[in-house]
C-alpha positions as CSV (number, residue, x, y, z in Angstrom):
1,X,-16.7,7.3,-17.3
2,X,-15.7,4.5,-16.0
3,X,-12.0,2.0,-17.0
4,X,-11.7,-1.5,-17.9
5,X,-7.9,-2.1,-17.7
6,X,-6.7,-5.6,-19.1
7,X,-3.8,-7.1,-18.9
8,X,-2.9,-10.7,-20.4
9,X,0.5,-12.4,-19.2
10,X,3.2,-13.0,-21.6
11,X,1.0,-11.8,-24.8
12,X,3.2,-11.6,-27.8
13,X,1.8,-8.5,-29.6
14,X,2.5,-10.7,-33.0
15,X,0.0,-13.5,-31.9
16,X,-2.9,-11.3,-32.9
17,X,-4.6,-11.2,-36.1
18,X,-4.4,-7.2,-36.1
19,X,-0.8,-7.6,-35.9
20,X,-0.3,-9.8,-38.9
21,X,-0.7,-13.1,-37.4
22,X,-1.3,-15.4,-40.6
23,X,-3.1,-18.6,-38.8
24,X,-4.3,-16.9,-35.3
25,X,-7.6,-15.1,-35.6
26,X,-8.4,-13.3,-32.9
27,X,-11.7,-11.2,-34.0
28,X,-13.0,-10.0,-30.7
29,X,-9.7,-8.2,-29.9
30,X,-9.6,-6.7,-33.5
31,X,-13.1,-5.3,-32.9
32,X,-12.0,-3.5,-30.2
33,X,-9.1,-2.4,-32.1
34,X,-11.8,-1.1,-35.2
35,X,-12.9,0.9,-32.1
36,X,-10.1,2.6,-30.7
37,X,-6.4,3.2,-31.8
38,X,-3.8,0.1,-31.9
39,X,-0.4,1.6,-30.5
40,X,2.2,-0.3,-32.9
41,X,5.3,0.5,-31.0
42,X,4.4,0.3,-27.3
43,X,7.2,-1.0,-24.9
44,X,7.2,-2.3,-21.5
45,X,10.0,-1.1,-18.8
46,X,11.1,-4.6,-18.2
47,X,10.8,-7.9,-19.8
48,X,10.4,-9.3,-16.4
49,X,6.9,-9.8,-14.7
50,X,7.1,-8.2,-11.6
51,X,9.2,-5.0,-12.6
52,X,7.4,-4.7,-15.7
53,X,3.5,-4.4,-13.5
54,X,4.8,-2.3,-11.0
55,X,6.3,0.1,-14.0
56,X,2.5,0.0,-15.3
57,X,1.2,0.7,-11.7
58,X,2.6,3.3,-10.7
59,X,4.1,5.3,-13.9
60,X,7.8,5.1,-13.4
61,X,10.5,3.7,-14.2
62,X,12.1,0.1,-12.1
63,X,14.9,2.3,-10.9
64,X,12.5,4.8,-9.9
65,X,10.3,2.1,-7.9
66,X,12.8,-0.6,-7.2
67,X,11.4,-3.3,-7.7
68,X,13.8,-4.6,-10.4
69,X,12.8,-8.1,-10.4
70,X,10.4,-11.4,-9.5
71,X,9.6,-11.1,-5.2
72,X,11.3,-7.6,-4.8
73,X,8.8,-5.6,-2.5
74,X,7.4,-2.8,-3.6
75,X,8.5,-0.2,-1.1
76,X,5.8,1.3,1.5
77,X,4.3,4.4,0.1
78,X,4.7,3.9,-2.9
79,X,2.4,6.3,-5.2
80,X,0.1,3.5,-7.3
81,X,-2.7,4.0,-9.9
82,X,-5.5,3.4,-7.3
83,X,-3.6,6.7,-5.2
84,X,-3.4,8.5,-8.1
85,X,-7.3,7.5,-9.7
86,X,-8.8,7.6,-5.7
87,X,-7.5,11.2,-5.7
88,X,-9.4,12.2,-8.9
89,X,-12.5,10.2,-7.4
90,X,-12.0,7.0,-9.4
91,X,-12.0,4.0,-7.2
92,X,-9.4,1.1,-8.1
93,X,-10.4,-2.4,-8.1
94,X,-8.4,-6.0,-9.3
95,X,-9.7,-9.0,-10.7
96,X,-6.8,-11.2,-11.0
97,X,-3.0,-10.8,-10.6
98,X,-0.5,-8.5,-10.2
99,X,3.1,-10.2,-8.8
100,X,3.3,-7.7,-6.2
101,X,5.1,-8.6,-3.3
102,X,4.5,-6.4,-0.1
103,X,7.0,-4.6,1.7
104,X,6.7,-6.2,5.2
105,X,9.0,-5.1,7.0
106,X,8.0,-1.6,6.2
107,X,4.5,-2.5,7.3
108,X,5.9,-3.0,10.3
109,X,8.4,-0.5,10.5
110,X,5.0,1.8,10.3
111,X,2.9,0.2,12.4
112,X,0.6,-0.6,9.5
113,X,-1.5,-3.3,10.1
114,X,-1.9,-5.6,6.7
115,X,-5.6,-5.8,7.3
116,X,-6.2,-2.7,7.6
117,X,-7.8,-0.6,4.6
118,X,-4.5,1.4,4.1
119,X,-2.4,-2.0,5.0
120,X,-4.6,-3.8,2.2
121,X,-3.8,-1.3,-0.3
122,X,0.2,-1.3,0.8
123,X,0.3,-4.7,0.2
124,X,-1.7,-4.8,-3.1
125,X,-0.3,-2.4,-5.2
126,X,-2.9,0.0,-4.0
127,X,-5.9,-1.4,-5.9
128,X,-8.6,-2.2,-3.6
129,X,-8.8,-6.4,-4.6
130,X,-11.9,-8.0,-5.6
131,X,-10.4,-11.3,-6.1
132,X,-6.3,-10.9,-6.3
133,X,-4.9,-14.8,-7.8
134,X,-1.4,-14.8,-9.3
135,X,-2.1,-18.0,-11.1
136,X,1.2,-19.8,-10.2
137,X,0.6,-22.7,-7.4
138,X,3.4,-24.6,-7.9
139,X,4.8,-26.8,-5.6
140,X,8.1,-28.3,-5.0
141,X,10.7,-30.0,-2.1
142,X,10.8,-26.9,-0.5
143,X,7.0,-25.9,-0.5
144,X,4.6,-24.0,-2.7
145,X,6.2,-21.1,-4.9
146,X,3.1,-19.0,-3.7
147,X,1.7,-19.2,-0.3
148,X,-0.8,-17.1,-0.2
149,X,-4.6,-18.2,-0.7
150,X,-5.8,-18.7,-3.9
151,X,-9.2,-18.3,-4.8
152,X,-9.3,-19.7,-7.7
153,X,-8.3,-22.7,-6.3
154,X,-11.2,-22.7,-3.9
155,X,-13.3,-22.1,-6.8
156,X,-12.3,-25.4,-8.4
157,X,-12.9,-27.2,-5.4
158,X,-16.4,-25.9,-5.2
159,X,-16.9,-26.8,-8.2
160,X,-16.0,-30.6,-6.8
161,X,-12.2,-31.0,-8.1
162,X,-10.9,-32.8,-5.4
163,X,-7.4,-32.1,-3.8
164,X,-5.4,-29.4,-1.9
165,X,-4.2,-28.0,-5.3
166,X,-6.5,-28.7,-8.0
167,X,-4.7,-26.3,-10.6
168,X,-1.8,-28.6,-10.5
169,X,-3.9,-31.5,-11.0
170,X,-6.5,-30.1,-13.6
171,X,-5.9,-26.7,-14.3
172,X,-2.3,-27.0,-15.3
173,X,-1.8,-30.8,-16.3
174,X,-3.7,-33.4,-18.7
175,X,-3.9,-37.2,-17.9
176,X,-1.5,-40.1,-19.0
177,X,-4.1,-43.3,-18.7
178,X,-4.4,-42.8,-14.7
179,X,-1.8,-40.2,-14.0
180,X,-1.5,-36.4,-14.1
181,X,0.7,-35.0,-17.1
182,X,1.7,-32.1,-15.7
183,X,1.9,-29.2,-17.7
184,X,5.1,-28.3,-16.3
185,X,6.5,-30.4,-18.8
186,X,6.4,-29.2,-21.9
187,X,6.1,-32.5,-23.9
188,X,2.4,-32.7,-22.3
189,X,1.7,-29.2,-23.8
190,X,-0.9,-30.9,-26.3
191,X,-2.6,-32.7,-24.3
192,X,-5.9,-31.0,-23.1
193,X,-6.4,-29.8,-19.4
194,X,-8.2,-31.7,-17.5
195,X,-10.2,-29.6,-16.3
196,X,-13.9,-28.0,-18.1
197,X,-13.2,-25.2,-20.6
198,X,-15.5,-23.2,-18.3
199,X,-13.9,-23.9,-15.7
200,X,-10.4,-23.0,-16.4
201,X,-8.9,-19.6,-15.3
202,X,-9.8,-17.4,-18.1
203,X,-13.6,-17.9,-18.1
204,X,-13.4,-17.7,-14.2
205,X,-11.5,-14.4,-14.5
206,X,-13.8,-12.9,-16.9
207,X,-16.8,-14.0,-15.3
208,X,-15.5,-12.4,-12.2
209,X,-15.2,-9.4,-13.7
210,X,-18.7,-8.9,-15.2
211,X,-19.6,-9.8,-11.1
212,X,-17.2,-7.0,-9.8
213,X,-19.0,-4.2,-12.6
214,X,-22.5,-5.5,-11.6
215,X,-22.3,-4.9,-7.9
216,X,-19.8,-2.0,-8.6
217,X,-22.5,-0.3,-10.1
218,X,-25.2,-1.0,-7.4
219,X,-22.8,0.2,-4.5
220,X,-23.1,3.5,-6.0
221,X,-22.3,5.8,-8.5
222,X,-18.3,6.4,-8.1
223,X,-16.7,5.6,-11.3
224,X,-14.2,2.4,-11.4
225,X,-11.2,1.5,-13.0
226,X,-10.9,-2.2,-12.7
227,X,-7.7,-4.5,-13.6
228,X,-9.1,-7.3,-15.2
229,X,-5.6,-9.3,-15.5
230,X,-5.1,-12.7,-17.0
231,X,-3.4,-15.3,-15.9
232,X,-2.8,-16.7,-19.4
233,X,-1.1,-17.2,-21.6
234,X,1.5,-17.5,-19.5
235,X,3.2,-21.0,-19.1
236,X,2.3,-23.5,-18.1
237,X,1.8,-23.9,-21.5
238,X,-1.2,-26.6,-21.7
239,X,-5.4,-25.3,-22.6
240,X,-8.4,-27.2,-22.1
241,X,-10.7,-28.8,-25.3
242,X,-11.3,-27.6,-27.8
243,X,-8.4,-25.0,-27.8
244,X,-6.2,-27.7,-27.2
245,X,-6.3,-29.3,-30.7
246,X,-7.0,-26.3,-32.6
247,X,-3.7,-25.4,-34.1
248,X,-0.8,-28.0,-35.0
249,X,2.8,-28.1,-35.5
250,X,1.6,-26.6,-39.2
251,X,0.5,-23.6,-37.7
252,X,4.2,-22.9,-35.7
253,X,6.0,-20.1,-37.8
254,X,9.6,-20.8,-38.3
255,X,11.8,-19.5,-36.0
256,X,13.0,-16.2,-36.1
257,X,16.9,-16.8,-35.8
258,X,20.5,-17.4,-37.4
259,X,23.9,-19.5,-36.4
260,X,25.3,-15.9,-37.1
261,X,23.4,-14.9,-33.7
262,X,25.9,-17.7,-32.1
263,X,28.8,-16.4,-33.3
264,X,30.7,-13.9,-31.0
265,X,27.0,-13.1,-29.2
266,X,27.2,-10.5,-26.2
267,X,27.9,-12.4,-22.8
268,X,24.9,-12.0,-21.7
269,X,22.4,-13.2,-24.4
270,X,24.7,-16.1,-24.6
271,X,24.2,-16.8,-21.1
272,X,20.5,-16.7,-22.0
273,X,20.2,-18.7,-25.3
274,X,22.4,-21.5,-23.5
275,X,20.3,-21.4,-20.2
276,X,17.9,-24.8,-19.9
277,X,15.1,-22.5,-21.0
278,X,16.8,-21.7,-24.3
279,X,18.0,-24.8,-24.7
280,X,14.8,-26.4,-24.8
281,X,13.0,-24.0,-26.8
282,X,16.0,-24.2,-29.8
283,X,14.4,-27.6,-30.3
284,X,11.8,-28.0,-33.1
285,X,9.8,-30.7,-31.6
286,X,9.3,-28.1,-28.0
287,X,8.2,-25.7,-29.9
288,X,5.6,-28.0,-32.4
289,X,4.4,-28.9,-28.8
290,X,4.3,-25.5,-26.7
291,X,3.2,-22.9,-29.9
292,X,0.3,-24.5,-30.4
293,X,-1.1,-24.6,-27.2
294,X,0.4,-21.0,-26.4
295,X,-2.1,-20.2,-29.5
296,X,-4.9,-22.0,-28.2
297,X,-4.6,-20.4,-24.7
298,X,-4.8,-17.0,-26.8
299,X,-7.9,-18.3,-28.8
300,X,-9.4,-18.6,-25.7
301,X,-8.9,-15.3,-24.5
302,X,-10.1,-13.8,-28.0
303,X,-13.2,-16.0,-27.2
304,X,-13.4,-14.2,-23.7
305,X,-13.1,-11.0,-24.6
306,X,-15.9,-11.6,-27.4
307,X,-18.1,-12.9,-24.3
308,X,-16.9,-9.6,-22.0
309,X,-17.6,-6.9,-24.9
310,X,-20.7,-8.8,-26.0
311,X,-22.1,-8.3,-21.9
312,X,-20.7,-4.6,-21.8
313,X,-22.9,-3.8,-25.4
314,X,-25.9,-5.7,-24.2
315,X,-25.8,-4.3,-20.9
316,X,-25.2,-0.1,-22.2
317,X,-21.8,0.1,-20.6
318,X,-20.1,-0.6,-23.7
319,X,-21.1,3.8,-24.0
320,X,-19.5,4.5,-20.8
321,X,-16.5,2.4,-20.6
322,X,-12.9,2.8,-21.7
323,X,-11.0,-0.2,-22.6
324,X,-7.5,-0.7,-22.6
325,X,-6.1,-4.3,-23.4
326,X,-2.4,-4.7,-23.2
327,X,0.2,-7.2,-22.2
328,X,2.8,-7.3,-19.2
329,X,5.7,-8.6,-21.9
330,X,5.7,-10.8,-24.2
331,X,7.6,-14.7,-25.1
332,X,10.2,-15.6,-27.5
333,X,8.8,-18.9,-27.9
334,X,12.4,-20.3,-29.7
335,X,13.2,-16.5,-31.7
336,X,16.8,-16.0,-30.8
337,X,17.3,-19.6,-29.8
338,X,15.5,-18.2,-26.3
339,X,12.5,-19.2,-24.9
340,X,11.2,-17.0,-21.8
341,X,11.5,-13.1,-22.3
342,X,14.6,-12.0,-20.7
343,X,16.3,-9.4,-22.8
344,X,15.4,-6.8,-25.2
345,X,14.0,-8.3,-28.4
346,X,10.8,-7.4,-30.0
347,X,9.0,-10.5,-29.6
348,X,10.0,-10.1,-25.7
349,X,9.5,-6.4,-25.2
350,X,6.9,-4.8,-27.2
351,X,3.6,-5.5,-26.6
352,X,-0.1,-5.5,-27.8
353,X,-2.0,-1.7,-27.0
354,X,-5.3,-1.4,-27.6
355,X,-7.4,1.9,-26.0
356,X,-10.8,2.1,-27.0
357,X,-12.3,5.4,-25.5
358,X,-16.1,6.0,-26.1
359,X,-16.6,9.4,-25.9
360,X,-17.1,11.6,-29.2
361,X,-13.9,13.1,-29.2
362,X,-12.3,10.2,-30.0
363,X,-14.6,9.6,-33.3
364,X,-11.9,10.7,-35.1
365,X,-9.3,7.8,-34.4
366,X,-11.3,5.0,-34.7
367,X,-10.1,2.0,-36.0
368,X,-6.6,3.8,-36.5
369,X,-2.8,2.8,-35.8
370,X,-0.5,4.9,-34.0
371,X,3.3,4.1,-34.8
372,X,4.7,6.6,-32.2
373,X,6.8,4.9,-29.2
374,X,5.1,4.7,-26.0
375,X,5.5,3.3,-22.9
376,X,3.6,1.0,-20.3
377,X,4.1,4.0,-18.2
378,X,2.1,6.0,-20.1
379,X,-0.8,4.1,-19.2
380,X,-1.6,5.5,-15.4
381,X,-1.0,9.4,-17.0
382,X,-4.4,8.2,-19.2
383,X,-6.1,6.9,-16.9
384,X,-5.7,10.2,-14.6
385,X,-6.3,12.6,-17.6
386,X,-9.4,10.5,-18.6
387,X,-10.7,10.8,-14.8
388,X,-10.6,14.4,-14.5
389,X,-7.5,14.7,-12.2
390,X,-4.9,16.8,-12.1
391,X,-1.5,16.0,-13.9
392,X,1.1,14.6,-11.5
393,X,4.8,15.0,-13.8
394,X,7.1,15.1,-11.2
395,X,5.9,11.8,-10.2
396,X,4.4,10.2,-12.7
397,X,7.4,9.6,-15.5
398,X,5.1,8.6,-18.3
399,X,2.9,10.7,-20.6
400,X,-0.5,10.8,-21.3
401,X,-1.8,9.3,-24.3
402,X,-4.9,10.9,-24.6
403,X,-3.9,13.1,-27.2
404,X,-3.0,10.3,-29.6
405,X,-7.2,9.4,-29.1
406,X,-8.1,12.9,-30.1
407,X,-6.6,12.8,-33.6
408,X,-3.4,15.3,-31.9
409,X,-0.3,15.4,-32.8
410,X,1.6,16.4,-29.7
411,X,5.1,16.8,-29.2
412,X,6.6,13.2,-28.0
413,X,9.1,11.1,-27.3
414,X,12.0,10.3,-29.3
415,X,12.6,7.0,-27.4
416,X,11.6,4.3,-25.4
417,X,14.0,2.6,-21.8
418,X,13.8,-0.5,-20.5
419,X,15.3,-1.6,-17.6
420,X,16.7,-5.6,-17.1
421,X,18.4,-6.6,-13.5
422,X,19.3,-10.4,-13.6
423,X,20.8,-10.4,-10.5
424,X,19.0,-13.4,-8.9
425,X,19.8,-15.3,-12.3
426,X,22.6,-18.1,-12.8
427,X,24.2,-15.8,-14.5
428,X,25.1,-13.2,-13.0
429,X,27.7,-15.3,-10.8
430,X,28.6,-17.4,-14.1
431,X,29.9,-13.9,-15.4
432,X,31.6,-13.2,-12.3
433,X,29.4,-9.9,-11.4
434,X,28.1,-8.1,-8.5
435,X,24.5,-7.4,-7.8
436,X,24.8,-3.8,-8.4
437,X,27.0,-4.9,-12.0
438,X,23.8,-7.3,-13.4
439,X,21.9,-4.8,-15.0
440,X,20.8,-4.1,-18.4
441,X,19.5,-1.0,-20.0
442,X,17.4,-0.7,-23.5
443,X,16.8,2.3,-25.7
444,X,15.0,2.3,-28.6
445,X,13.5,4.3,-31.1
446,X,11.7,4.3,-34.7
447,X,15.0,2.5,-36.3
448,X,17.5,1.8,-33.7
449,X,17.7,-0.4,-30.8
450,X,20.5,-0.2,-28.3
451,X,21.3,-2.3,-25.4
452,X,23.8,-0.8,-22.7
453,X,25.2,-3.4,-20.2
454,X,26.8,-3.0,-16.9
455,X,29.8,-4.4,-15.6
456,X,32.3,-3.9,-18.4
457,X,30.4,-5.7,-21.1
458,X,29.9,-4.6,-24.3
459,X,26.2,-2.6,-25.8
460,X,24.7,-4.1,-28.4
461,X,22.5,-2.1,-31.5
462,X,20.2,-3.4,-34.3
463,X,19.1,-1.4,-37.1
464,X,15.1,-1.7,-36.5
465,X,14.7,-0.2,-40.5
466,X,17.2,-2.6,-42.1
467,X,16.7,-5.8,-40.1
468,X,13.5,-5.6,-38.0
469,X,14.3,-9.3,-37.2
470,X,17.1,-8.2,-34.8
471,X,19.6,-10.8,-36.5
472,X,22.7,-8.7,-36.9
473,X,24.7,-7.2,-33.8
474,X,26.0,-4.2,-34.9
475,X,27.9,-3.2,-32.1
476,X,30.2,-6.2,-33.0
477,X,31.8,-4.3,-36.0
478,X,32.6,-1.2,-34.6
479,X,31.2,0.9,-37.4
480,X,28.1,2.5,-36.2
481,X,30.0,4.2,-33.1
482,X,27.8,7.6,-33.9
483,X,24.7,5.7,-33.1
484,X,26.2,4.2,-30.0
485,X,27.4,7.7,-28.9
486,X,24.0,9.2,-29.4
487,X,21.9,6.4,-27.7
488,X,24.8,7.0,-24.9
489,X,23.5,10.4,-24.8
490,X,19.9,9.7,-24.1
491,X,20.5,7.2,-21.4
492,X,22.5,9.7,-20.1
493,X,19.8,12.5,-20.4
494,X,17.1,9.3,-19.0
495,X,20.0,8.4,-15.9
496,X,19.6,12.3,-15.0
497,X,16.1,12.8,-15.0
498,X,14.7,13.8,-11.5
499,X,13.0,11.1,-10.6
500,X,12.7,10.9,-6.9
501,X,11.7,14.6,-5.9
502,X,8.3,13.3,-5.6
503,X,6.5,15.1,-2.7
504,X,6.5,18.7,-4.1
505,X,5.4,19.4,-7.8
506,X,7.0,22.0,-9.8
507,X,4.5,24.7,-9.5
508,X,4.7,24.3,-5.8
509,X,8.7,24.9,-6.2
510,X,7.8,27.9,-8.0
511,X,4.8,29.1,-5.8
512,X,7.7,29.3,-2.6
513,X,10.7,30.9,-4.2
514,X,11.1,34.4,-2.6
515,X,8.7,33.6,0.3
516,X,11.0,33.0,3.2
517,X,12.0,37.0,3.2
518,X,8.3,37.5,4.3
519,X,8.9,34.4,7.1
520,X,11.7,36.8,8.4
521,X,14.9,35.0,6.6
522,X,16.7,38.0,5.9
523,X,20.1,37.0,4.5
524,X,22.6,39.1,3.0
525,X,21.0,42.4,4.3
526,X,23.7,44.8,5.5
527,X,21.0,47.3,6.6
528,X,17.2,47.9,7.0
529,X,16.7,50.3,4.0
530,X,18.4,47.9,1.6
531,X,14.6,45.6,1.6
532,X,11.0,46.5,1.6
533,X,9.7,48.0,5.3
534,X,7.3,45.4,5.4
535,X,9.9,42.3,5.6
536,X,11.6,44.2,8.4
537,X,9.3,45.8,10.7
538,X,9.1,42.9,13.7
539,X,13.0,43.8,13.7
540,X,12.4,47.3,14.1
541,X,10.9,48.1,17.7
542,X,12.2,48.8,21.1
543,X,13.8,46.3,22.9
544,X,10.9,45.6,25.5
545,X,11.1,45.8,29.2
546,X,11.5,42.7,31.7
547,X,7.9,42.3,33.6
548,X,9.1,41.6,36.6
């Protein structure tokens, strides 16, 4: 069996019609949900891009992998899915982006070589790239946010858009009579790319992935996992014709949000609501602009995936082909007078999870919901269980879901952690913290959600049950101190977890207790008879003669 892992960038796991969505239809996306099991309550392990994918690539937690934010390198040797699938005899393969920033100096440090096979993989996350593009070729005073080569630009200019950078200048921007409205600007967000629908990055992406499965299949017979990850619908927020003028300010849900929020908020979701981000999306009129393009970037990709499944029926590997469709975090899009996703609300945190898994034992699931919390982490587990390799626990920190897809009912969970460093951010010197002091920590489960904050700040809690909207801070009354004590006690029980005793497993613990007697550590022995002969013997001889 083979894996088709996709990701989308900043879905919101509300902006689908399975979820409830009352003016987004996204049928393609449900069908795949009629044909596998829709996770309800699955959360990402940071709200951040970066340290949210490398969570979901390697199946641990940002404090187990470091990489706690945007551009922190994901350390050499590193355990990733493509080690852990390669292992089981799965090859690992990406089509599109991943924000992982490579550990140079260790390269270096190693003598690896970052063109070799191994150095490749270092510096990719471990997935052996087909076509790796993170999507985000801006460029500013200082240079281009991304340096590395894009080939999606090159793509463009094949295709005859002329320029250095033609996904500023098409891609990513609209015209204003004979200038580029760049999409960076949010007031251009209805405007339509200027750029051919098939040409913009989410065709190209899919159609790069039915390219990677077609010669993946006549290289041999190895089964794949392949990442097919979206670029969209991340900002810039702007979507070529027709998605451009499909929905209208009619179709923008009121925000979800009170002045209450305002009133005596934590420091630190203060600092965000009040950030240029927030700022801009508390206005109506940015958010009649950006939510309907943010929708028609998702119509799109509904529209994709219809094309992707439609090829995978058509061409028989539909029968051999798990599908997992997911998100890297999500957007507040103007809830919580926020815009972005940097803290620990639902529309920012908990994302879409769809697995559809074609073999008969999952007959029994189809077209079901499963309202258990689970993790991004949980993910790589799957994917090793549904390979045929061997369980890695005290490495891997997630759990497999597979027994959700067989109609189980195993034991699980009680709650979800996510982990938020904001270190790099404004904020964190507007506070007056230290590095190590900017940190956030989130626990959640079915009916409470707690947020933990370091450097002498106080948590926050919302009752899930009684105000799914997140509205009312809890922790500001000081009257639900038994449910701060016990989600205290399972971040406690998480922050003890052995987590970085990752080169021995437990049964090879337990398969060398009591064996060094037999290597001839003998300690504690007063005298010979007090231990078996055997351990003794090459201490029980004559002391032999000098030869010369």
């Amino acid at each position: 069996m083979n894996i088709l892992y996709i990701m989308f960038d900043q879905l919101r796991f509300d902006y689908l019609s399975c979820a409830g969505h009352p003016h987004l239809q996204t049928p393609h996306i449900d069908g795949l949900a009629k044909r596998g099991v829709r996770f309800t309550r699955a959360y990402v392990q940071s709200p951040t891009c970066g340290s949210s994918r490398m969570s979901s690539y390697t199946g641990r937690y940002p404090s187990s992998h470091g990489v706690q934010f945007n551009g922190y390198p994901l350390r050499v040797g590193e355990w990733t899915m493509g080690d852990h699938l390669r292992k089981a005899g799965m090859s690992c393969h990406l089509i599109g982006k991943t924000h992982m920033v490579a550990d140079a100096e260790g390269l270096q440090r190693l003598g690896l070589a970052p063109d070799s096979l191994i150095g490749v993989r270092q510096t990719e996350c471990g997935f052996d790239p087909f076509v790796r593009d993170d999507g985000l070729w801006a460029e500013g005073p200082d240079g281009f946010y991304d340096d590395k080569r894009s080939p999606y630009n090159e793509y463009l200019k094949s295709k005859g858009y002329p320029g250095e950078n033609p996904w500023s200048d098409f891609a990513n921007a609209g015209t204003e009579g004979q200038d580029v409205a760049s999409g960076w600007f949010m007031v251009n967000a209805d405007k339509p790319a200027n750029i051919a629908e098939e040409d913009s990055e989410t065709p190209w992406l899919t159609r790069e992935a039915m390219r990677f499965i077609e010669m993946a299949e006549q290289n041999g017979d190895q089964p794949w996992c392949a990442h097919l990850s979206y670029i969209k619908p991340h900002w810039p927020y702007i979507v070529p014709a027709p998605y451009h003028d499909m929905y209208d300010a009619e179709h923008v849900l009121p925000a979800v949000r009170s002045a209450a929020e305002r009133q005596d908020a934590h420091p630190v979701f203060e600092g965000m609501m009040n950030n240029q981000i927030g700022q801009a999306f508390s206005r109506d009129e940015v958010r009649q602009k950006v939510i309907p393009a943010y929708m028609g970037l998702i119509k799109q990709a509904d529209d994709q995936m219809g094309h992707l499944f439609a090829w995978l029926e058509a061409t028989g590997r539909m029968q051999d082909t798990m599908i997992v469709l997911t998100s890297d975090h999500g957007d507040y899009l103007g809830d919580h007078w926020m815009g972005e996703k940097n803290l620990f609300h639902e529309p920012s945190i908990k994302v879409p999870l769809i697995i559809y898994d074609p073999r008969g034992e999952a007959d029994a699931t189809r077209g079901t919901t499963c309202d258990e919390v689970v993790e991004a982490i949980d993910l790589l587990p799957t994917f090793l269980e549904a390979a045929g390799g061997e369980a890695a626990p005290h490495i891997l920190e997630g759990r497999s879901l597979m027994p959700w897809l067989r109609g189980e009912m195993p034991e699980w969970r009680d709650c979800a952690v996510a982990e938020f460093d904001y270190a790099t951010l404004p904020l964190c010197e507007k506070l007056g913290l230290t590095p190590k002091d900017a940190r956030l920590f989130m626990v959640v489960d079915k009916r409470w959600k707690f947020m933990h904050a370091e450097g002498g700040l106080r948590p926050m809690l919302f009752d899930l049950q009684e105000d799914p909207d997140e509205l009312v801070d809890l922790a500001k009354s000081g009257a639900h101190q038994e449910v701060i004590d016990l989600m205290y006690d399972r971040l406690l029980e998480w922050g003890l977890r052995m987590s970085q005793r990752i080169t021995l497993s437990d049964t090879q613990i337990a398969t060398r207790r009591g064996k060094s007697a037999r290597k001839g550590i003998l300690l504690g022995v007063y005298e010979p008879s007090e231990v078996d002969d055997t351990l003794t013997e090459a201490y029980r001889r004559p002391i032999p003669k000098p030869t010369s």
